[in-house]
N, C-alpha and C positions, 0 to 999 in steps of 0.2 A: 533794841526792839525785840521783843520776843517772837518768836518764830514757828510757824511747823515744817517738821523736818520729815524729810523723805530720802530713803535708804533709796538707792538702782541698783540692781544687779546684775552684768553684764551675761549674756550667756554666752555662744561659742566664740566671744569674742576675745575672751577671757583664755581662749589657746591657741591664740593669736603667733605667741615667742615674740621675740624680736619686733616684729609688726605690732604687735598689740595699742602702744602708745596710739599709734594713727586711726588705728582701727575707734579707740576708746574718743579720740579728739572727735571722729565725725560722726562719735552717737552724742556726744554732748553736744554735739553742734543741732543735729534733728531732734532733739529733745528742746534745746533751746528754740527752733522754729516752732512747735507744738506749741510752746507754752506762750510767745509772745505777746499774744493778747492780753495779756495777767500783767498788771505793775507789782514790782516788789518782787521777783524770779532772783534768786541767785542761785547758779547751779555749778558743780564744781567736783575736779576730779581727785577725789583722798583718798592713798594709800590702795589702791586698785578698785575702790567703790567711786560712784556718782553717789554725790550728796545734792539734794534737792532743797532748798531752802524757801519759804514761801512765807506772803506778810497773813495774819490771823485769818482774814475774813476773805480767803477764796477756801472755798469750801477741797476737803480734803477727797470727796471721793468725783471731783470733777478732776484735779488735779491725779489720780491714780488712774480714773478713766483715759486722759489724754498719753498723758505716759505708754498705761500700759499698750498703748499700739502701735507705739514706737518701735520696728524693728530692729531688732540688737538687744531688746530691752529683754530679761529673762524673770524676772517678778519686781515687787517694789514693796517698800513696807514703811509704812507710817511708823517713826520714831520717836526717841528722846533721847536727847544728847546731854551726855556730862562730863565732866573733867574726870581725867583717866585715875581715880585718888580712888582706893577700897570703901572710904566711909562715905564718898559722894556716890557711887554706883550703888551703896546699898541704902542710902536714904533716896536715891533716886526711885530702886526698886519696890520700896515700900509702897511710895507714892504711889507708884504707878498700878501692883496689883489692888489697891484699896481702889483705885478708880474702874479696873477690870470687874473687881465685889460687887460695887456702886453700879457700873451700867447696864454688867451685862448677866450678874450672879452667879458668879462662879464659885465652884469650892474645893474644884484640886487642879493640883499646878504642878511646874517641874521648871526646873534651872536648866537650861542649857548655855555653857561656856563657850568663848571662842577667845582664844590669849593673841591677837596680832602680831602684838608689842612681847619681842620672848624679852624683853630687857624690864618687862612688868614683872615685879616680885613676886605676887602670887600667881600658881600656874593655874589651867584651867579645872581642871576637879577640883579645887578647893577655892575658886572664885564660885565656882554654882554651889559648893556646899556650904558654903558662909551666908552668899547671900539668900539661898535660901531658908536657912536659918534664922535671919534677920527677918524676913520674908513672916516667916512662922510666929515667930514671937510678937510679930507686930500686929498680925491677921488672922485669929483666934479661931477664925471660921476657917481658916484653907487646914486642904491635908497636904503631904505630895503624892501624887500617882507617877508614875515615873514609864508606865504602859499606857495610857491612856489617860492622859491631864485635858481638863476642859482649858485650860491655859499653857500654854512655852512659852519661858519667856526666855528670851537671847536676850544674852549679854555679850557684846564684842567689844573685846578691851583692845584701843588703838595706842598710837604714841602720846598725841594729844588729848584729845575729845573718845569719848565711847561711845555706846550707843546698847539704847534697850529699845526690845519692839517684841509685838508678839508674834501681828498678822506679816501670812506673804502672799502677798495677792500675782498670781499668773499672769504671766505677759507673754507675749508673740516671738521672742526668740528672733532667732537667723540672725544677718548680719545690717549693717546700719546702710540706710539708703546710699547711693550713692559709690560705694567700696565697689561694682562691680562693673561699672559702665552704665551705659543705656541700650537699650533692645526697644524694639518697635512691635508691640502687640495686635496683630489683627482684630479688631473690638469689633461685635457683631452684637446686637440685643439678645442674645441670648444666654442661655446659665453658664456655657464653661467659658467663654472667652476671659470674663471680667475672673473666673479665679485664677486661671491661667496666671493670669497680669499682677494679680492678688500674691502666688503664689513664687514668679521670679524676683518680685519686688521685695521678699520677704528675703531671697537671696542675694541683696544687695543693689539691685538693679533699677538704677531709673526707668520709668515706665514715658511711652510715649503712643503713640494710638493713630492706627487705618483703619478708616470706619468707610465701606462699600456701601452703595445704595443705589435703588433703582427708581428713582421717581421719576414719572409721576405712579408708578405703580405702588413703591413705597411710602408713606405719607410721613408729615412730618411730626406727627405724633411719634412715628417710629425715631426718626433720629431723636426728638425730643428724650423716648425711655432711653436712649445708646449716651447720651451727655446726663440723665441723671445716675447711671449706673457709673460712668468713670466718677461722677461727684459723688458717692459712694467710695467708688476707692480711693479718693485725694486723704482719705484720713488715712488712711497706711502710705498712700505713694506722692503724698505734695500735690502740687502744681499736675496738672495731663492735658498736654498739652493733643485734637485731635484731630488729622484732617483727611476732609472728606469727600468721598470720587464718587460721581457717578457710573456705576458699571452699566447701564441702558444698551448706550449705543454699540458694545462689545456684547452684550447678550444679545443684541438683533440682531448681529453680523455673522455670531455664533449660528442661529437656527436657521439662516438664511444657508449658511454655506456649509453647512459640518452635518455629521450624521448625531441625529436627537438621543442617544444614547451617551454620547463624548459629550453631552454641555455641562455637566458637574464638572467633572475633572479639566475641564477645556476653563472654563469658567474659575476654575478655583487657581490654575495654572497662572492664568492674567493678573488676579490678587498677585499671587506671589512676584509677578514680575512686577508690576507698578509698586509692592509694596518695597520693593529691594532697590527701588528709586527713591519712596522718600526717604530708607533707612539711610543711605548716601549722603542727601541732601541734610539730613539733620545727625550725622556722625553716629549713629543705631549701630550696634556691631550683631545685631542678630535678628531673627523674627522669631515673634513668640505666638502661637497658637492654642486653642482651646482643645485642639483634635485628640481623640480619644481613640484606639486600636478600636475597630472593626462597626461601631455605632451606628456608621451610616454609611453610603455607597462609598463617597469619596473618601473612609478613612481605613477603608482594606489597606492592608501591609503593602497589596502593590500598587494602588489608589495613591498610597502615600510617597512612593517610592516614585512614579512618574511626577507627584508635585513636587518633591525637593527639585527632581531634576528642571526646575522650570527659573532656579536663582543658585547663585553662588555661596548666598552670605548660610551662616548654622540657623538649622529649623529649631527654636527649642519647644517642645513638646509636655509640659509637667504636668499635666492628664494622662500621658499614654496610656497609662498603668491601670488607671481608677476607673472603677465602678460608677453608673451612671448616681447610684445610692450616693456613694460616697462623695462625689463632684456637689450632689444638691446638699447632702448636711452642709456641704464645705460655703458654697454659698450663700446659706442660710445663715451661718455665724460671721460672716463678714459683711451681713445685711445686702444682697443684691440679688438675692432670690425672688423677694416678692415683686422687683422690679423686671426681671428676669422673664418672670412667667404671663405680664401683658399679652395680650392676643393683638402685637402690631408686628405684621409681616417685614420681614426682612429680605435683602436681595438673593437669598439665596433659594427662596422660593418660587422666585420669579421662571417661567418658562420651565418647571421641574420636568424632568423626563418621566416616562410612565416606568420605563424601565433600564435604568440607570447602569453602565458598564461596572462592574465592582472589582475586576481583574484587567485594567485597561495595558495596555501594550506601549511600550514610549515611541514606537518606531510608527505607532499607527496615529496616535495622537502628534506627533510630529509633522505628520502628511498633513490631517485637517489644518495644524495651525500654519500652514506653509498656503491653501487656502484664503487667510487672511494678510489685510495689512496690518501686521501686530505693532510695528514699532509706531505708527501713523498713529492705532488705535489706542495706545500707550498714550504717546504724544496729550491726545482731544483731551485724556482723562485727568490729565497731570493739569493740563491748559485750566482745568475749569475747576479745579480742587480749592474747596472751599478748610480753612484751620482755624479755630476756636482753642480761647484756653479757658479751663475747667479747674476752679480753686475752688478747696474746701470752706463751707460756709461757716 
């Protein structure tokens, strides 16, 4: 059955050493969950490439879509495969740019070589000087430009099968789901959480999700946008699984007993301590946040500095650094920005102080929550947690 064929190309997986094998077995493995849907997948690890094998009639650029958002993935490229023999690569190569002439009019080109196989007799400068020659003589119309060809075409001579292709279409890079653990992402409707999530997941990381809420203040329109944005990120992270606390009755207890300048940082404390409960209960080795240095009251350096102190487990932070600019491009090309920007309030708005502590003291914040029954108010929140799972549609 004749086939189309698709090259992978691993990226930092590929300097793996030693490890490499495993690393390579669990992108073929999340490639293979991508593609399921599709009859006729055969996909397969040769000679340090992924070969993607596919029956005619699924269309090639839904299959390069899917792929390319595969984490681990580093481009892909539509090919044709031949038997590793001089005179089959160069009638292959014919074929192939008359049909480059034919679709797309081109009329200068360039060979580029790649010898796999050093046990192949011709080396690589004189596999791209042959075949382009072959090339020439067949295709009356092409030149070479060898600085700037409307065509490249690769030729990668393996031990068996070879492979001609022109295009290399970008892919998402980092490491393959799953290689790094799972972490527990504080998910909030807003822009940075879900890159946050976007962005440790792309480090290997199963993604898993604390979504706060304060209803009845917050409606359910809101958690509605907070479960289409993870189903947004199920295309880079699987399955996100998300559950979710009402922080209410901890905000009343807050303004009742605390001075109204401590309820961010008091507030954002509680997050962390319930969320380092379900990270527990679901095996999370970390919490992952949106938080960006200096943005907003609670993400002053020493803002930030009394919320670690509030859980055990590592805060990881992959915003710190970025520009508010840079967080919404980033959002914007992993599509969760336009959902992002809804006008549905979130619980962090709830009771907002007028004038919010932005240098808070841990020894003072300590006092207020000593104030409260925290582990009780812990307890109600955990009691009444609602979890939902969110698969990509």
């Amino acid at each position: 059955m004749e086939r189309n064929i698709y090259i992978v190309r691993c990226g930092e997986v590929a300097l793996k050493g030693m490890n490499k094998p495993y690393f390579e077995r669990m992108l073929v493995e999340r490639i293979r969950k991508v593609l399921k849907k599709h009859q006729g997948i055969e996909i397969r690890r040769e000679d340090g490439l992924i070969v993607v094998r596919t029956v005619k009639d699924i269309p090639g650029d839904t299959v390069i879509g899917e792929i390319s958002k595969v984490f681990g993935v580093d481009s892909i490229s539509p090919a044709i495969e031949v038997e590793s023999d001089m005179e089959a690569i160069e009638e292959a190569a014919i074929v192939f740019m008359q049909k480059q002439i034919e679709e797309k009019g081109i009329r200068t080109f360039k060979v580029e070589a790649k010898r796999a196989d050093k046990s192949f007799p011709v080396q690589s400068p004189d596999i791209a000087r042959r075949v382009g020659a072959k090339v020439l003589i067949a295709c009356k119309v092409l030149k070479v430009d060898v600085h700037q060809p409307e065509c490249r075409l690769h030729v990668h001579v393996r031990r068996e099968r070879s492979f001609l292709f022109e295009q290399k279409v970008s892919a998402l890079g980092g490491l393959p789901l799953g290689t790094n653990g799972k972490g527990l992402v504080l998910l909030s409707g807003g822009i940075d959480s879900p890159v946050a999530a976007f962005l440790m997941a792309k480090r290997g990381m199963y993604i898993e999700a604390v979504h706060f809420h304060s209803y009845p203040y917050t409606s359910e329109r809101a958690w509605d946008k907070v479960k289409d944005l993870a189903r947004v990120l199920t295309q880079y992270c699987g399955n996100i699984k998300i559950h979710s606390i009402n922080l209410l009755p901890i905000q009343e207890q807050i303004v009742q007993h605390c001075p109204e300048e401590e309820m961010t940082i008091l507030v954002r404390r509680f997050m962390m301590k319930i969320a380092e409960r379900v990270a527990a209960e679901t095996g999370s080795l970390m919490l992952i946040t949106g938080e960006n240095l200096g943005q907003v009251a609670s993400q002053t350096a020493e803002a930030l500095v009394v919320t670690d102190a509030a859980t055990s487990l590592p805060v990881m932070r992959p915003l710190i650094g970025m520009d508010k600019v840079e967080i919404m491009d980033l959002a914007r090309k992993i599509g969760t920005y336009d959902i992002a920007i809804l006008p549905y309030e979130d619980c962090c708005t709830v009771f907002l102080p007028k004038h919010p502590k932005t240098k808070p003291k841990l020894s003072a914040i300590l006092e207020s929550e000593s104030r409260l029954d925290a582990d009780g108010l812990i307890e109600k929140a955990l009691e009444n947690k609602e979890t939902v799972m969110i698969r990509p549609v």
